[in-house]
mmCIF file of the N, C-alpha and C atoms, coordinates in Angstrom:
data_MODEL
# 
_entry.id   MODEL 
# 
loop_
_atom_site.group_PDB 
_atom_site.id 
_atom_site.type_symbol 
_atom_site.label_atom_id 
_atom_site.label_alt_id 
_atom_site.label_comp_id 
_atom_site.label_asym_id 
_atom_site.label_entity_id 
_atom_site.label_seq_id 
_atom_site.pdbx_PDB_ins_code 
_atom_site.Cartn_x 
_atom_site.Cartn_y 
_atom_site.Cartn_z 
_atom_site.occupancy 
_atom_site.B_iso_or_equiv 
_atom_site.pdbx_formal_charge 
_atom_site.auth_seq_id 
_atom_site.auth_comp_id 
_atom_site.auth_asym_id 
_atom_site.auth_atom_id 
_atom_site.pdbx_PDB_model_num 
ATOM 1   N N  . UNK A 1 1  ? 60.874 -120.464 12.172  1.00 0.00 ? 1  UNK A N  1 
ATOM 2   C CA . UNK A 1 1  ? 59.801 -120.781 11.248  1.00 0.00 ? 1  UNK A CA 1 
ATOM 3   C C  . UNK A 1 1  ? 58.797 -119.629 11.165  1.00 0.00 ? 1  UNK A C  1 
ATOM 4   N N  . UNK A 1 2  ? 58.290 -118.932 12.060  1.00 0.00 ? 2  UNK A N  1 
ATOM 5   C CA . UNK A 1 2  ? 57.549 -117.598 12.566  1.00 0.00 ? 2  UNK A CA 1 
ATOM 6   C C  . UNK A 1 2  ? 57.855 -116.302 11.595  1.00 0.00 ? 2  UNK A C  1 
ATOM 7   N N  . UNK A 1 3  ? 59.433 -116.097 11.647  1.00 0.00 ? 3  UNK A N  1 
ATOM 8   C CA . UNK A 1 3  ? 59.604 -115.169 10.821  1.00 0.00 ? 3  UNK A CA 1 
ATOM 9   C C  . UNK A 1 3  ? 60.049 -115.767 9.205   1.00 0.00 ? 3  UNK A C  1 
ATOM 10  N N  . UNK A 1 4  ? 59.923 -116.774 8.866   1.00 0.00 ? 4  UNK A N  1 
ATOM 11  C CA . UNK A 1 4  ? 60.235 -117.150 7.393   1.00 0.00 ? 4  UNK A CA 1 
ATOM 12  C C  . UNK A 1 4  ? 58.556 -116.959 6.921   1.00 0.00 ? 4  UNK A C  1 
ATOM 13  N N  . UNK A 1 5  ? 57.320 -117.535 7.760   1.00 0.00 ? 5  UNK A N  1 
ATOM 14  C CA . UNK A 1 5  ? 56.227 -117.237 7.148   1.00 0.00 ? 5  UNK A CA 1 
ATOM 15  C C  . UNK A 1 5  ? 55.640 -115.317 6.924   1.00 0.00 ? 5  UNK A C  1 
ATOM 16  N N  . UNK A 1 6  ? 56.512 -115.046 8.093   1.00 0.00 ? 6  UNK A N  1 
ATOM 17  C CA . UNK A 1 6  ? 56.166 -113.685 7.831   1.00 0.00 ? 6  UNK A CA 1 
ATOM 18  C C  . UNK A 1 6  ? 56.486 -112.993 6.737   1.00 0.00 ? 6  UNK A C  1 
ATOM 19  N N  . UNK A 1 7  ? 57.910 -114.068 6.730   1.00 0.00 ? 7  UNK A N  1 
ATOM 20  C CA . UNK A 1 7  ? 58.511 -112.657 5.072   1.00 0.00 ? 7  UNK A CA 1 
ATOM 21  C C  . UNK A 1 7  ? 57.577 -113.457 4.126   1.00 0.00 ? 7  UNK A C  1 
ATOM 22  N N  . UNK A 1 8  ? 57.392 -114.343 4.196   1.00 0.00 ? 8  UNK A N  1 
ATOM 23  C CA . UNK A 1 8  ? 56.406 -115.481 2.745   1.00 0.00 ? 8  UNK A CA 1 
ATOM 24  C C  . UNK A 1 8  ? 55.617 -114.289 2.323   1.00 0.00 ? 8  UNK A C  1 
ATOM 25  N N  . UNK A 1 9  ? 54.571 -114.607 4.111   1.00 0.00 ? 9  UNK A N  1 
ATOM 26  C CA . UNK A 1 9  ? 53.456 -112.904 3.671   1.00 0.00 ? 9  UNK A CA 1 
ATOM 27  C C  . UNK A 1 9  ? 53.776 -111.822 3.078   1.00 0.00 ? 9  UNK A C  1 
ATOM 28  N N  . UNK A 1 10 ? 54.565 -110.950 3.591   1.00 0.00 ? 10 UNK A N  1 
ATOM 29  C CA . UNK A 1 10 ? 55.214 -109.760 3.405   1.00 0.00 ? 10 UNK A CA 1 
ATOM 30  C C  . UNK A 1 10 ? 55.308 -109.982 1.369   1.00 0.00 ? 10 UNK A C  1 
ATOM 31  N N  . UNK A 1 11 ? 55.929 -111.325 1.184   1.00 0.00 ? 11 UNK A N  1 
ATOM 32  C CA . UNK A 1 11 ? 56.130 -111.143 -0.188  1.00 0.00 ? 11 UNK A CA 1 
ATOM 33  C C  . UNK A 1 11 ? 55.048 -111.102 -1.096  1.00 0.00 ? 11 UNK A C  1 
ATOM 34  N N  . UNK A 1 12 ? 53.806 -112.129 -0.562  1.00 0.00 ? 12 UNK A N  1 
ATOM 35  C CA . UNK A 1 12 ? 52.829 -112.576 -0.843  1.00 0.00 ? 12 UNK A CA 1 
ATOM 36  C C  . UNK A 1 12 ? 52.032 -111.300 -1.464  1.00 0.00 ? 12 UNK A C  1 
ATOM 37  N N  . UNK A 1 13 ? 52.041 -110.417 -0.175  1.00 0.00 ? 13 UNK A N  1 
ATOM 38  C CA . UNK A 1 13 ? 50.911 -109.134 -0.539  1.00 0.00 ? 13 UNK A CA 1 
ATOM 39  C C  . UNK A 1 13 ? 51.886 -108.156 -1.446  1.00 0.00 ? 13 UNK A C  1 
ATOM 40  N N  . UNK A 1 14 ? 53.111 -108.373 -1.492  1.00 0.00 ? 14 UNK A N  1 
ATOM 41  C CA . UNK A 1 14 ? 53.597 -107.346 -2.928  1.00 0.00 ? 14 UNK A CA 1 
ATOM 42  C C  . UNK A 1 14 ? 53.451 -108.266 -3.942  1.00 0.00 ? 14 UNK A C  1 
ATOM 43  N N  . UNK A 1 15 ? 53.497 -109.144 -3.742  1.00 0.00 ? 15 UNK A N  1 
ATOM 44  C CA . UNK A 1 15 ? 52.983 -109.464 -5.618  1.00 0.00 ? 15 UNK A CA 1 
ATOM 45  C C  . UNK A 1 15 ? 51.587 -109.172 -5.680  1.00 0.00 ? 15 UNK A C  1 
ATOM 46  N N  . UNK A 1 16 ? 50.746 -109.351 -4.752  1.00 0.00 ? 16 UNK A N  1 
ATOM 47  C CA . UNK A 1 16 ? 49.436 -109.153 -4.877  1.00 0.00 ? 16 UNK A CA 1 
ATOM 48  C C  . UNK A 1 16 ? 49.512 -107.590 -5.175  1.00 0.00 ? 16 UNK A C  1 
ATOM 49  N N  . UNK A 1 17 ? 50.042 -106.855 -4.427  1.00 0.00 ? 17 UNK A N  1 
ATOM 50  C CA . UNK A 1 17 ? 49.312 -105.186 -5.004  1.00 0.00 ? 17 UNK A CA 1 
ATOM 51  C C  . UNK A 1 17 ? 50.753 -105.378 -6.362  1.00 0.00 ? 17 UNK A C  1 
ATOM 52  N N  . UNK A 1 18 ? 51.249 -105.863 -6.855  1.00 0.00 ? 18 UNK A N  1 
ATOM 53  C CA . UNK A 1 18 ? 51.725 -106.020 -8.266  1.00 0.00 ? 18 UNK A CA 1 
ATOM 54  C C  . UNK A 1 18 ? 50.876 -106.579 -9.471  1.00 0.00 ? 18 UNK A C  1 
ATOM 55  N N  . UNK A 1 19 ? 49.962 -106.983 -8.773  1.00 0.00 ? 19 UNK A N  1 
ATOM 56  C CA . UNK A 1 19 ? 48.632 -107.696 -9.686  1.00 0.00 ? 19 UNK A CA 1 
ATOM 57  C C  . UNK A 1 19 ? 47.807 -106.515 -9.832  1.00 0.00 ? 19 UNK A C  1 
ATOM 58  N N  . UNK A 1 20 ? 47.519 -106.259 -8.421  1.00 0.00 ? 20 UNK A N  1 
ATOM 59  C CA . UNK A 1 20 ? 46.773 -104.709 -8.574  1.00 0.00 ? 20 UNK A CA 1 
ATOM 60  C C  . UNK A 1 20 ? 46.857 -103.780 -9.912  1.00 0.00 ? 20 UNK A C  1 
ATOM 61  N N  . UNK A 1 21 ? 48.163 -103.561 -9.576  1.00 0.00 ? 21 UNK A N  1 
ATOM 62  C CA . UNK A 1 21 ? 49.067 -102.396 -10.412 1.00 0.00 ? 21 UNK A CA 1 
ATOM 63  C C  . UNK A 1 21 ? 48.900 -103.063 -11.756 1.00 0.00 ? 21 UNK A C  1 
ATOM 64  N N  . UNK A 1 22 ? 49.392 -103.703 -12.139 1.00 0.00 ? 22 UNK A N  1 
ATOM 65  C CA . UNK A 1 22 ? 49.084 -104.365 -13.239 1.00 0.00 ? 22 UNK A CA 1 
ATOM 66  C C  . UNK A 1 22 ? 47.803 -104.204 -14.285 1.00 0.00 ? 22 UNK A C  1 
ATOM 67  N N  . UNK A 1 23 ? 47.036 -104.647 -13.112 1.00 0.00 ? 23 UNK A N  1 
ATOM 68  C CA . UNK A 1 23 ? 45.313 -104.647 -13.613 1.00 0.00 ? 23 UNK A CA 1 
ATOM 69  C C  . UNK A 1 23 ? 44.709 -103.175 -13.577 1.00 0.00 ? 23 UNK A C  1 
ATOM 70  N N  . UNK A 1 24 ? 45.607 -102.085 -13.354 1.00 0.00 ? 24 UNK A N  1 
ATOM 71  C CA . UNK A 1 24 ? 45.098 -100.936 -12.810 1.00 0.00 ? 24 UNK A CA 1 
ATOM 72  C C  . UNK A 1 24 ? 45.723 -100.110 -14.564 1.00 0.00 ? 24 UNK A C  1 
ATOM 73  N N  . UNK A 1 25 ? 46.851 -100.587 -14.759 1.00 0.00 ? 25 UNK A N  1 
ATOM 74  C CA . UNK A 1 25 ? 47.477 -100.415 -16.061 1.00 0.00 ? 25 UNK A CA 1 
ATOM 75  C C  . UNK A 1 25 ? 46.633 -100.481 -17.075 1.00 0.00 ? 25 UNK A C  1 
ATOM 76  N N  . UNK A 1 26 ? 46.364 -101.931 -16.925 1.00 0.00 ? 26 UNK A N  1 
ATOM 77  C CA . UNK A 1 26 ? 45.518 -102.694 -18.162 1.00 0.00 ? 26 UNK A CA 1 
ATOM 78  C C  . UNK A 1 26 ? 44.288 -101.696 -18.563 1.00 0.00 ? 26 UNK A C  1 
ATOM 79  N N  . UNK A 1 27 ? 43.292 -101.302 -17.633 1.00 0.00 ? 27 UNK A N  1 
ATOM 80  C CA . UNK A 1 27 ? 42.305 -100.950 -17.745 1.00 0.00 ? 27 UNK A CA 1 
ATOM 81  C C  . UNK A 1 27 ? 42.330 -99.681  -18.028 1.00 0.00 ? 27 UNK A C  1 
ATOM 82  N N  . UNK A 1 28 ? 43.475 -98.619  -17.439 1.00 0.00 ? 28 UNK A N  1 
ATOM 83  C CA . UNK A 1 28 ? 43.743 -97.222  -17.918 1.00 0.00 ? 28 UNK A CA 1 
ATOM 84  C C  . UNK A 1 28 ? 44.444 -97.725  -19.545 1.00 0.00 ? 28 UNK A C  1 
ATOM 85  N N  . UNK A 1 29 ? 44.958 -98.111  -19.752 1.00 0.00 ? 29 UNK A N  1 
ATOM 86  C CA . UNK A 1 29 ? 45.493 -98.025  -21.240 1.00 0.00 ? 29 UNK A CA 1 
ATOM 87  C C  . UNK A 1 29 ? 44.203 -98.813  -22.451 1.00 0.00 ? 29 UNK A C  1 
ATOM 88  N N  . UNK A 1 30 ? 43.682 -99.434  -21.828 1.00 0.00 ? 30 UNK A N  1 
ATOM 89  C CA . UNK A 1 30 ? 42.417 -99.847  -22.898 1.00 0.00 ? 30 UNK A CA 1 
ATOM 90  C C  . UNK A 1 30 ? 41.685 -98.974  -22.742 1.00 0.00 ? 30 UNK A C  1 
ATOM 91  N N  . UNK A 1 31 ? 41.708 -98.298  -21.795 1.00 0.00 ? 31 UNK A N  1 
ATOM 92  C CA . UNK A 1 31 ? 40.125 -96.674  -22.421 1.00 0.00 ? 31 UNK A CA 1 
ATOM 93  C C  . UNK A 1 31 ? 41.327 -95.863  -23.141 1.00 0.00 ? 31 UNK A C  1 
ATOM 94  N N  . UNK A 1 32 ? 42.412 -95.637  -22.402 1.00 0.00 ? 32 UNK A N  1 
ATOM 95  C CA . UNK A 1 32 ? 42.700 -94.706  -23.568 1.00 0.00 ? 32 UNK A CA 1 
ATOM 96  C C  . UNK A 1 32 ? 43.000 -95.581  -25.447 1.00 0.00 ? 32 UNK A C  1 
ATOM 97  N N  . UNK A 1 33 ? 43.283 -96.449  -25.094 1.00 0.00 ? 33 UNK A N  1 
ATOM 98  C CA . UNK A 1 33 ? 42.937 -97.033  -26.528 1.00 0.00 ? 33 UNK A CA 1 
ATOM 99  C C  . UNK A 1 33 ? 42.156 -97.052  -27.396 1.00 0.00 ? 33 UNK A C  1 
ATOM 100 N N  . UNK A 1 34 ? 41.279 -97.188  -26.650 1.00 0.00 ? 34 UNK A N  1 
ATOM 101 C CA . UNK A 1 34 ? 39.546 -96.803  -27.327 1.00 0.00 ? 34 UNK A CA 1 
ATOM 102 C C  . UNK A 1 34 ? 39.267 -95.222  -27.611 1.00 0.00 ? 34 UNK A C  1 
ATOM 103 N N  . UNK A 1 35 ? 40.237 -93.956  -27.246 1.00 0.00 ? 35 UNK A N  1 
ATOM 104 C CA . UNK A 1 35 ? 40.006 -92.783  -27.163 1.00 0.00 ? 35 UNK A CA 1 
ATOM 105 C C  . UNK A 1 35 ? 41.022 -92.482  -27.874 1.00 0.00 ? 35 UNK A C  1 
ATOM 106 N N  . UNK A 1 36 ? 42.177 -93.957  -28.654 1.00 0.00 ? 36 UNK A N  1 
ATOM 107 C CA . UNK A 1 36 ? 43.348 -93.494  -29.794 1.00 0.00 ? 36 UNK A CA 1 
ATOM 108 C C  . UNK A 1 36 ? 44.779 -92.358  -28.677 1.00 0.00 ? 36 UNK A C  1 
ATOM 109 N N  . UNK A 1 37 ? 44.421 -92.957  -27.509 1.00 0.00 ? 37 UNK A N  1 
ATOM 110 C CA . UNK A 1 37 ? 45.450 -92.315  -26.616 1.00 0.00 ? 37 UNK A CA 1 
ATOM 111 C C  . UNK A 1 37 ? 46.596 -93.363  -26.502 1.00 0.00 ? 37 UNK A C  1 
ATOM 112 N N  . UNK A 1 38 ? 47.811 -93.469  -26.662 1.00 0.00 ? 38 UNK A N  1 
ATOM 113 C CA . UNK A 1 38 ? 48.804 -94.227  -26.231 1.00 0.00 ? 38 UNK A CA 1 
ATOM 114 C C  . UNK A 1 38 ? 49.392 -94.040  -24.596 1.00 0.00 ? 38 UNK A C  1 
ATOM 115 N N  . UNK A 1 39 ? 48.768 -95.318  -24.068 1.00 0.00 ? 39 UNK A N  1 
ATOM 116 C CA . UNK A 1 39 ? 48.863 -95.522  -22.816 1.00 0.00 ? 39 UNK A CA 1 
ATOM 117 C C  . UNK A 1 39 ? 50.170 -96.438  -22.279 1.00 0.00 ? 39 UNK A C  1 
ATOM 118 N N  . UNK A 1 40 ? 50.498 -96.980  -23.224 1.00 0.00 ? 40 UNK A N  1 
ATOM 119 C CA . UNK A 1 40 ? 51.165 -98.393  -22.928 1.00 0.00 ? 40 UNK A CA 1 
ATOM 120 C C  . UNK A 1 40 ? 50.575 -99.647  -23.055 1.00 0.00 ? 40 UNK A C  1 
ATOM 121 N N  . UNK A 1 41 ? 49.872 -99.777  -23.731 1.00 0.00 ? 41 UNK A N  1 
ATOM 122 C CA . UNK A 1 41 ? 49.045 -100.833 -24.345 1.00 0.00 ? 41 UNK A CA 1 
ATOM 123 C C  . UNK A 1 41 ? 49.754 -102.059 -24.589 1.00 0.00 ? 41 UNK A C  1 
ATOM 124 N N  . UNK A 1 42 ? 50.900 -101.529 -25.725 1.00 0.00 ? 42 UNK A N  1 
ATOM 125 C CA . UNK A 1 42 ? 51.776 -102.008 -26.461 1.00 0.00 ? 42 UNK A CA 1 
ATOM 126 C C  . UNK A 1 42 ? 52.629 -102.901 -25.368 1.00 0.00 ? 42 UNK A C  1 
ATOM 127 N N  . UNK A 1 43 ? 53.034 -101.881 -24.187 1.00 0.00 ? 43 UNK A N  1 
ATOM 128 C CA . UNK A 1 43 ? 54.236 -102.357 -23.238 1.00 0.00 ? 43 UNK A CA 1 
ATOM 129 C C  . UNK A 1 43 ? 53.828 -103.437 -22.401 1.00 0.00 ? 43 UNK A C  1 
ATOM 130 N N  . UNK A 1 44 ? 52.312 -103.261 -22.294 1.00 0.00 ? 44 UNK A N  1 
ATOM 131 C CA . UNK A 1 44 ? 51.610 -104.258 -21.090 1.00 0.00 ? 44 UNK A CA 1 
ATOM 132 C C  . UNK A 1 44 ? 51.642 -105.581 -21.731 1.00 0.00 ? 44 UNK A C  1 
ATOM 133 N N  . UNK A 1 45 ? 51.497 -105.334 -23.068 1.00 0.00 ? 45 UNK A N  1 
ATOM 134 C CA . UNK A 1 45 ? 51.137 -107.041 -23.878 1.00 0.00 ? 45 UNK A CA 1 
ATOM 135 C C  . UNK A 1 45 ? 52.737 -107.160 -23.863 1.00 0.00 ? 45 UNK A C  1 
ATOM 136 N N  . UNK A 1 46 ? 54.176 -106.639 -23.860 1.00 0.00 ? 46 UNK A N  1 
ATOM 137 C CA . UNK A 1 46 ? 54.939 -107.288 -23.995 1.00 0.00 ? 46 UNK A CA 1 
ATOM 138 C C  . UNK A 1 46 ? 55.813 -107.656 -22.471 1.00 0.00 ? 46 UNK A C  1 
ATOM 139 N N  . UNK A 1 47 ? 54.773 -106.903 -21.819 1.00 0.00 ? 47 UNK A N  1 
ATOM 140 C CA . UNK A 1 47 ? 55.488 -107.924 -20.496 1.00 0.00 ? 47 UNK A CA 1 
ATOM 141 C C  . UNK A 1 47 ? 54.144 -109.036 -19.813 1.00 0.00 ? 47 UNK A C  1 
ATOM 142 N N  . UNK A 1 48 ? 53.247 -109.055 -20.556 1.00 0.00 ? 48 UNK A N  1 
ATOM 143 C CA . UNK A 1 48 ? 52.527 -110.183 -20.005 1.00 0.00 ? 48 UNK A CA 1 
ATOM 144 C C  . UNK A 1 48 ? 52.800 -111.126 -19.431 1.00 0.00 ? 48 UNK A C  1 
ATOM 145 N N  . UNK A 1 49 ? 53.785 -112.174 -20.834 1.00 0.00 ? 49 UNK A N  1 
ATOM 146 C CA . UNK A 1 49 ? 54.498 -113.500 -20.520 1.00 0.00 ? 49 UNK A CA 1 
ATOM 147 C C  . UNK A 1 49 ? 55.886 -113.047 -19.973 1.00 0.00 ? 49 UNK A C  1 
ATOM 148 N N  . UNK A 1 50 ? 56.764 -112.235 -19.631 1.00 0.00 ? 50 UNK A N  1 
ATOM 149 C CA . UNK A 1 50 ? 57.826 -112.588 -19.239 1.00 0.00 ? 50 UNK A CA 1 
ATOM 150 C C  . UNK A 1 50 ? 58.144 -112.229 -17.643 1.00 0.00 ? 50 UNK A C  1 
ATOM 151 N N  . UNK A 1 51 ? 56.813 -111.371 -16.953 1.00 0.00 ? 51 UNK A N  1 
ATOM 152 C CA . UNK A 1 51 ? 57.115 -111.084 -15.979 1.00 0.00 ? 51 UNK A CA 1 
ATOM 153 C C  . UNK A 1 51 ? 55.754 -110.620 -15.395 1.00 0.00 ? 51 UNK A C  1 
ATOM 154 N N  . UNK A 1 52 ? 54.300 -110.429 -15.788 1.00 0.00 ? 52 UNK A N  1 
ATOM 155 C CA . UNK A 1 52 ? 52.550 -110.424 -15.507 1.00 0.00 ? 52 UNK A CA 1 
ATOM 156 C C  . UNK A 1 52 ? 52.617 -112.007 -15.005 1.00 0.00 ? 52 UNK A C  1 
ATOM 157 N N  . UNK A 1 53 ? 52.756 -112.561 -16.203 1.00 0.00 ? 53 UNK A N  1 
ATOM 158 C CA . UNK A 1 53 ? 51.984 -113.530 -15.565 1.00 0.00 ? 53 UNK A CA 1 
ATOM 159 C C  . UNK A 1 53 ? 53.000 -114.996 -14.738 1.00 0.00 ? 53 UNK A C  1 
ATOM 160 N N  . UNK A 1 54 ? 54.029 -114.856 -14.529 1.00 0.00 ? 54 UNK A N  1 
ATOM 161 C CA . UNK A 1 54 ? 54.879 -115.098 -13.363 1.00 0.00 ? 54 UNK A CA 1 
ATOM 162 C C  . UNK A 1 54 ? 54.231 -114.580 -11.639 1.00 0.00 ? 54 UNK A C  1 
ATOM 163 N N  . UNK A 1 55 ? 54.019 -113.069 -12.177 1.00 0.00 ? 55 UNK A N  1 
ATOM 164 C CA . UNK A 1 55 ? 53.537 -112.691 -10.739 1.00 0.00 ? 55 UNK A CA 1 
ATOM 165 C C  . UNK A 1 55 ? 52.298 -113.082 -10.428 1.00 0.00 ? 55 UNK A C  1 
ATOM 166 N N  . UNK A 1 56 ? 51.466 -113.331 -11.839 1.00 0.00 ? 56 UNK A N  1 
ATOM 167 C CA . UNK A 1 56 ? 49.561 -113.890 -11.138 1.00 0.00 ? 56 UNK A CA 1 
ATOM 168 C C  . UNK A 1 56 ? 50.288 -115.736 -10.684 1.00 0.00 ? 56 UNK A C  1 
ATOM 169 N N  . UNK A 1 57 ? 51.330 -116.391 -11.082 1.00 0.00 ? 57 UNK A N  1 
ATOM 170 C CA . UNK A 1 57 ? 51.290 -117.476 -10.686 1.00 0.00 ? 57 UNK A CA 1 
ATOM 171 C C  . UNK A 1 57 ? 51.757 -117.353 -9.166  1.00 0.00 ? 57 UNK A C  1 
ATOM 172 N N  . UNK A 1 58 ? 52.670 -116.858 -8.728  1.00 0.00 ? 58 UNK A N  1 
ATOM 173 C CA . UNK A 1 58 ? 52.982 -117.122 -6.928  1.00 0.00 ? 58 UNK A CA 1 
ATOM 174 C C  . UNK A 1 58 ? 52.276 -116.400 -6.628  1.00 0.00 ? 58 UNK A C  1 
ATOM 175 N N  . UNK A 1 59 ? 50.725 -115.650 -7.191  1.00 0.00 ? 59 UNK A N  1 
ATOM 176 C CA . UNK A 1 59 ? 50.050 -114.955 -6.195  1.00 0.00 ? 59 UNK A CA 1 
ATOM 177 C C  . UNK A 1 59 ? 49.099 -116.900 -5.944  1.00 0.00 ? 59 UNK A C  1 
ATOM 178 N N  . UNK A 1 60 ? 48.800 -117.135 -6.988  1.00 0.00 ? 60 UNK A N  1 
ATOM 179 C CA . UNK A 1 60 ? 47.463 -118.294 -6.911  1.00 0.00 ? 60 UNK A CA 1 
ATOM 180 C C  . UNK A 1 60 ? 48.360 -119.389 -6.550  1.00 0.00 ? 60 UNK A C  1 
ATOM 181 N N  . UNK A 1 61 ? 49.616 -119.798 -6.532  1.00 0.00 ? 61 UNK A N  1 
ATOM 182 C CA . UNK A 1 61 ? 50.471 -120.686 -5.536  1.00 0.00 ? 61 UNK A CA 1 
ATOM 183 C C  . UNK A 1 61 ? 50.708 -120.249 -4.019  1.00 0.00 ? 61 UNK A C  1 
ATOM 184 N N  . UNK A 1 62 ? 50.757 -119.092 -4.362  1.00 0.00 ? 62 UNK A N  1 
ATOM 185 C CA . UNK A 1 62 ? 50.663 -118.809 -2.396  1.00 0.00 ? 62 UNK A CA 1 
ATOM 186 C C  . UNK A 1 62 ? 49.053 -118.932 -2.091  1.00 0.00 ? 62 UNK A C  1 
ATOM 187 N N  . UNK A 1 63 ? 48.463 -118.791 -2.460  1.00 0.00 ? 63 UNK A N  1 
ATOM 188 C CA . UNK A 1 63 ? 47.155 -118.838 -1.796  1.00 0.00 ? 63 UNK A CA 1 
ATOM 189 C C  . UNK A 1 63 ? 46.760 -120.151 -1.876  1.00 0.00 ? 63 UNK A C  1 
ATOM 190 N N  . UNK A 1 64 ? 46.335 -121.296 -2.995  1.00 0.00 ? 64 UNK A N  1 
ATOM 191 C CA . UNK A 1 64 ? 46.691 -122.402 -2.837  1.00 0.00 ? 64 UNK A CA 1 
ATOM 192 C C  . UNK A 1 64 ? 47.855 -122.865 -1.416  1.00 0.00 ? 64 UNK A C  1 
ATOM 193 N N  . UNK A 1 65 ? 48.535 -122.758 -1.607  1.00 0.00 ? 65 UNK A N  1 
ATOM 194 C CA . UNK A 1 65 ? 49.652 -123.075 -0.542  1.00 0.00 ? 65 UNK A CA 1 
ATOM 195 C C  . UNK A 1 65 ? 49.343 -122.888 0.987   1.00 0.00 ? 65 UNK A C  1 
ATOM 196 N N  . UNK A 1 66 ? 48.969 -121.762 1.143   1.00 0.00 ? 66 UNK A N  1 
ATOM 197 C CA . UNK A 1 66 ? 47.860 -121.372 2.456   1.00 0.00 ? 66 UNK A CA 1 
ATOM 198 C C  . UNK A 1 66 ? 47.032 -121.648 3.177   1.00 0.00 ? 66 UNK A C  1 
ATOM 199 N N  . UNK A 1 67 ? 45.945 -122.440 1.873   1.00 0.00 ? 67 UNK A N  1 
ATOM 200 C CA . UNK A 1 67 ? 45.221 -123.161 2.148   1.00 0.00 ? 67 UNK A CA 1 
ATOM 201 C C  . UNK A 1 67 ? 45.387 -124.137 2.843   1.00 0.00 ? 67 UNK A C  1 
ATOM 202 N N  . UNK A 1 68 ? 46.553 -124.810 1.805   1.00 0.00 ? 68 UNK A N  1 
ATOM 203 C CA . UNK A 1 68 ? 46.566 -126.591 2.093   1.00 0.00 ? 68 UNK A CA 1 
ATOM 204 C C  . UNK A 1 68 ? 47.418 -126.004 3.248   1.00 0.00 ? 68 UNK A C  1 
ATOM 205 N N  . UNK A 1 69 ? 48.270 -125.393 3.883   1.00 0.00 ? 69 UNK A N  1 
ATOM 206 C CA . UNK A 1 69 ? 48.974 -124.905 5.382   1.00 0.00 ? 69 UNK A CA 1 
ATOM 207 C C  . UNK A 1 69 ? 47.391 -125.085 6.276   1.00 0.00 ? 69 UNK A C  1 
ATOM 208 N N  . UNK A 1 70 ? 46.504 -124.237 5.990   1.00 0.00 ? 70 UNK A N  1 
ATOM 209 C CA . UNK A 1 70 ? 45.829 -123.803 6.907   1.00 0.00 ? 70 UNK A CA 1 
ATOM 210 C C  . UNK A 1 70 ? 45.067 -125.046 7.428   1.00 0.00 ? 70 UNK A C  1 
ATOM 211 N N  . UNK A 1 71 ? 44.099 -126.034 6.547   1.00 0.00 ? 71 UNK A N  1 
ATOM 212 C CA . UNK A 1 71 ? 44.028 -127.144 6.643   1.00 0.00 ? 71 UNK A CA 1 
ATOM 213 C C  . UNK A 1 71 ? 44.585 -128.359 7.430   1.00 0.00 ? 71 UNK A C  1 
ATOM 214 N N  . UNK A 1 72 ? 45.832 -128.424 7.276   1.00 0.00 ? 72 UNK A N  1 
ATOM 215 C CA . UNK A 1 72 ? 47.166 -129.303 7.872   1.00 0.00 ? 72 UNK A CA 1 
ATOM 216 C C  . UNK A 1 72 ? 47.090 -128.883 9.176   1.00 0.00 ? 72 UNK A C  1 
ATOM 217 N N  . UNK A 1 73 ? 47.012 -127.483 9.601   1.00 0.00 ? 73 UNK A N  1 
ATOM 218 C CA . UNK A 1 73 ? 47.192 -126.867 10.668  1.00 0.00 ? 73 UNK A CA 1 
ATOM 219 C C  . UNK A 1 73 ? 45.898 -127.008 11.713  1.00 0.00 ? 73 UNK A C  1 
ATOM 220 N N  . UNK A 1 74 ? 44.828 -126.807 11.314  1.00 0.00 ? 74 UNK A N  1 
ATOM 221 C CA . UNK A 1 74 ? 43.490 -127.425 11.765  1.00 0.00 ? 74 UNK A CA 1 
ATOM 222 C C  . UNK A 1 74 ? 43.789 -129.050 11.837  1.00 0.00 ? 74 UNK A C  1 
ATOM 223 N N  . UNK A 1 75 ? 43.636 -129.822 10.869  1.00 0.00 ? 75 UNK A N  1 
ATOM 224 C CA . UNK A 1 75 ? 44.357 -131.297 11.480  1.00 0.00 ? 75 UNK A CA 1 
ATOM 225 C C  . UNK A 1 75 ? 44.830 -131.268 12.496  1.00 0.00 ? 75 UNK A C  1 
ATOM 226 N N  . UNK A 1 76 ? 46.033 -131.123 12.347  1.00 0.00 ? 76 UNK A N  1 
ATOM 227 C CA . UNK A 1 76 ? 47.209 -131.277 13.750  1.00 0.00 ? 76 UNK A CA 1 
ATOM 228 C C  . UNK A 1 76 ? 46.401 -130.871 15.093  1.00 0.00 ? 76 UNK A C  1 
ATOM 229 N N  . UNK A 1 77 ? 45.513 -129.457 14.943  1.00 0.00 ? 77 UNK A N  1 
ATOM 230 C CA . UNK A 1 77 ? 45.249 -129.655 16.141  1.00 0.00 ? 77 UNK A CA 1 
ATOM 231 C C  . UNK A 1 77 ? 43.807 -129.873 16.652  1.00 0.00 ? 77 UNK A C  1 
ATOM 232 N N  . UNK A 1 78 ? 43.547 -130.760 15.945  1.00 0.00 ? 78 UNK A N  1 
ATOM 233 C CA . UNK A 1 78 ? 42.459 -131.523 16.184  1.00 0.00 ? 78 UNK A CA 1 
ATOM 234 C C  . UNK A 1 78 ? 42.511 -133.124 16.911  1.00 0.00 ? 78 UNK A C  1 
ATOM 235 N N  . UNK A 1 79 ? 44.232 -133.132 16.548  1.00 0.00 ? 79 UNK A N  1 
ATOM 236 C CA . UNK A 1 79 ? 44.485 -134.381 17.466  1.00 0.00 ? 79 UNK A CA 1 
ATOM 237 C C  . UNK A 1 79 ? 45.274 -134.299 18.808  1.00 0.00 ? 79 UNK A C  1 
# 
């Protein structure tokens, strides 16, 4: 059980710095947008829905999920 939560983590924080990356995209290609530079603007809006925002969901399901773990886990040993 020890090492299945570890890889959970392990996966957890690459989607998270995949959110990063993501959001790091977004914000370099909208200045250059605004400066008429082609950044990938275009490419970011067409992977939003098929593979962005998949990864913002198991970032805010693992953390949700964590929670209610961490919680459960305080319970238990409180009795």
């Amino acid at each position: 059980m020890e090492t299945f939560g570890r890889w959970t983590n392990k996966f957890l924080m690459f989607n998270l710095f995949l959110v990063f990356f993501f959001f790091g995209w977004l914000l370099v290609a909208l200045g250059g947008e605004s400066l008429k530079i082609n950044l990938g603007l275009e490419l970011w809006r067409q992977l939003w829905e098929p593979l962005i925002q998949p990864v913002l969901g198991i970032v805010m399901a693992g953390a949700i999920a964590s929670g209610v773990i961490s919680k459960v886990k305080q319970k238990l040993k409180a009795q």
